[in-house]
Backbone as CSV, one residue per row, in Angstrom:
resi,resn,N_x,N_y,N_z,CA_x,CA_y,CA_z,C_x,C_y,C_z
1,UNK,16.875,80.976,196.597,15.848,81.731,195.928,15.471,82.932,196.789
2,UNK,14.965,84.077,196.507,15.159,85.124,197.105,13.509,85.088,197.234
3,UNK,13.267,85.814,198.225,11.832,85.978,198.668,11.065,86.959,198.027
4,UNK,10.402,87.231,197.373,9.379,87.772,196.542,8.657,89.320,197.460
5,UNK,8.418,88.993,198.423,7.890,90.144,199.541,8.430,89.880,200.229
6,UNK,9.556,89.350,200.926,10.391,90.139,201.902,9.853,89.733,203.151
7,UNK,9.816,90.987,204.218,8.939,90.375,205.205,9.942,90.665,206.487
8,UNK,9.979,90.542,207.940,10.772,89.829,208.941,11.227,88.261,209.099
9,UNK,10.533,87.523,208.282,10.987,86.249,208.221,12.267,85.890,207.325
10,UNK,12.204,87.017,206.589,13.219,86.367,205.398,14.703,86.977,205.900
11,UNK,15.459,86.036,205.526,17.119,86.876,205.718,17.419,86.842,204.346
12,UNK,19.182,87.358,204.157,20.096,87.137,203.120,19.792,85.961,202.597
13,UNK,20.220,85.831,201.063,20.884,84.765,200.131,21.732,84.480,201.141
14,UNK,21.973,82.823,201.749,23.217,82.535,201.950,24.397,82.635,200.611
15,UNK,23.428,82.090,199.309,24.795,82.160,198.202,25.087,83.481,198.067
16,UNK,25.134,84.906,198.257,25.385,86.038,198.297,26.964,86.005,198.790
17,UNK,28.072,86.199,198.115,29.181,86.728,198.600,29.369,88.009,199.702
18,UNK,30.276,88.175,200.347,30.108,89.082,201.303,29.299,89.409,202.442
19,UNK,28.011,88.975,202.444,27.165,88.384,203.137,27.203,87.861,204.814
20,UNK,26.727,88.255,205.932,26.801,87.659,207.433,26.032,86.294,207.153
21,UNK,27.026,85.722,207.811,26.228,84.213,208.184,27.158,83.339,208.463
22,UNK,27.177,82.298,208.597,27.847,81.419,209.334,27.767,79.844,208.951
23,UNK,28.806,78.791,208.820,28.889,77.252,207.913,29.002,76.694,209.061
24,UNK,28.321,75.713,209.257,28.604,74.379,210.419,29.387,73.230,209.591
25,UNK,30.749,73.076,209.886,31.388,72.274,209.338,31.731,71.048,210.374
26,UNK,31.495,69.887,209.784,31.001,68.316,210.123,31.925,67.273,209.874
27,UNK,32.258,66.379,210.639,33.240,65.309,210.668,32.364,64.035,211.140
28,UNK,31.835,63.243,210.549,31.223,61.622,210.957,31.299,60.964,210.524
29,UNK,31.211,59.601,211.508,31.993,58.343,210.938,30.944,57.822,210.337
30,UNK,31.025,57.311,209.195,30.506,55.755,208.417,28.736,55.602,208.920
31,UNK,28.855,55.291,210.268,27.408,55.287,210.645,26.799,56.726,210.561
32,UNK,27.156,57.861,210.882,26.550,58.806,210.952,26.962,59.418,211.984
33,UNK,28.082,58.607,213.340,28.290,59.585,214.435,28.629,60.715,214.427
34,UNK,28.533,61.748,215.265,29.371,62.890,214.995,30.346,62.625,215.870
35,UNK,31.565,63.289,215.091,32.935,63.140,215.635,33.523,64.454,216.077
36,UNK,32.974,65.564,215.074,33.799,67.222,215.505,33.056,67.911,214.717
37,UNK,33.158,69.283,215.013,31.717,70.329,214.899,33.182,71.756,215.144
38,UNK,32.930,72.356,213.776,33.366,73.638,213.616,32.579,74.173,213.245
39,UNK,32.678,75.917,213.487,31.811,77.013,213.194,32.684,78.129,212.384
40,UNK,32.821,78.582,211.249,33.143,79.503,210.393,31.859,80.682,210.128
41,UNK,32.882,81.482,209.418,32.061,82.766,209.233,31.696,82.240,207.559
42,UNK,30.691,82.881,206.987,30.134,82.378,205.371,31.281,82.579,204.394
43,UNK,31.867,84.003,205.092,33.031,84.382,203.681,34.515,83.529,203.592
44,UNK,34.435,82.289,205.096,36.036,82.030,205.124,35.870,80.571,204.120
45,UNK,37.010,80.362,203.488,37.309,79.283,202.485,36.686,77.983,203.223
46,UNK,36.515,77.003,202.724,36.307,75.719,203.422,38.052,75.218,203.803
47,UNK,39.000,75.195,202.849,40.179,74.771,202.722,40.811,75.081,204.076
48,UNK,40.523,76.209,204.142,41.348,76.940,205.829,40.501,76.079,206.994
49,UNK,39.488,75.743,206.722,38.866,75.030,208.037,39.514,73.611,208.195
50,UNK,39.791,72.993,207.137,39.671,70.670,207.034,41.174,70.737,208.502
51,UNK,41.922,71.476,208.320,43.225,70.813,209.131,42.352,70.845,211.148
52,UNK,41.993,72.502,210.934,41.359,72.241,212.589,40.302,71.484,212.452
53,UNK,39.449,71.265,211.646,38.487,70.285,211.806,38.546,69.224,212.395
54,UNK,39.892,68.548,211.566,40.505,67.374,211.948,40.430,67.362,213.271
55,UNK,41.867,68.054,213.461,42.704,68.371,214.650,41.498,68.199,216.161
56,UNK,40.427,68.566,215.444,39.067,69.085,216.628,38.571,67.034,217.354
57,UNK,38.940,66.263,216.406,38.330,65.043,216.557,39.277,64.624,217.699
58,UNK,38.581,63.948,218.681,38.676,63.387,219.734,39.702,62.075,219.449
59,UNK,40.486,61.478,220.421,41.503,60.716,220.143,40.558,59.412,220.623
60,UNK,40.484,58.167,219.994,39.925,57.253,220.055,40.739,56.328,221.015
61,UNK,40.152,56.005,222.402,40.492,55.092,223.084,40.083,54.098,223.838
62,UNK,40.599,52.510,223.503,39.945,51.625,223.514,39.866,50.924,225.224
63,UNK,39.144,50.397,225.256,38.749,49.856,226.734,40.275,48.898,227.146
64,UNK,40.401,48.744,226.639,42.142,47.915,227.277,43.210,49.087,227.460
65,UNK,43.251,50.469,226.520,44.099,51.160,226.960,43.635,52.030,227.740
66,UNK,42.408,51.850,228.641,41.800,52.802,229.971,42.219,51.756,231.007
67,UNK,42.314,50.453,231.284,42.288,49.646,232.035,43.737,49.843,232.563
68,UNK,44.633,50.113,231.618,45.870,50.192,231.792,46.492,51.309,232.658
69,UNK,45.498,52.587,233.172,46.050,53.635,233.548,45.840,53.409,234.986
């Protein structure tokens, strides 16, 4: 919704195409952990982000395969 008077408080429509701003894109497990944290610009696709998103998640390793090193 767009601000009525304006002001220094108010910015852009994020829904505004073309627009500066920026998406925090989120990866968590089941409970709620966070797993990986990307930062895009507003205008880039979501689609182009999911593969590094992924890629960004930490490799899960269990207490028997640390014991082992």
């Amino acid at each position: 919704m767009r601000a009525q008077r304006g002001g220094e408080a108010t910015g852009p429509n994020p829904v505004d195409r073309g627009k500066a701003g920026s998406k925090d894109h989120l990866v968590v497990d089941r409970n709620g952990l966070l797993l990986a944290v990307r930062l895009s610009a507003t205008n880039a696709h979501d689609s182009a982000q999911l593969l590094p998103l992924i890629d960004a998640i930490p490799p899960i390793i269990s207490p028997r395969e640390s014991l082992d090193v």
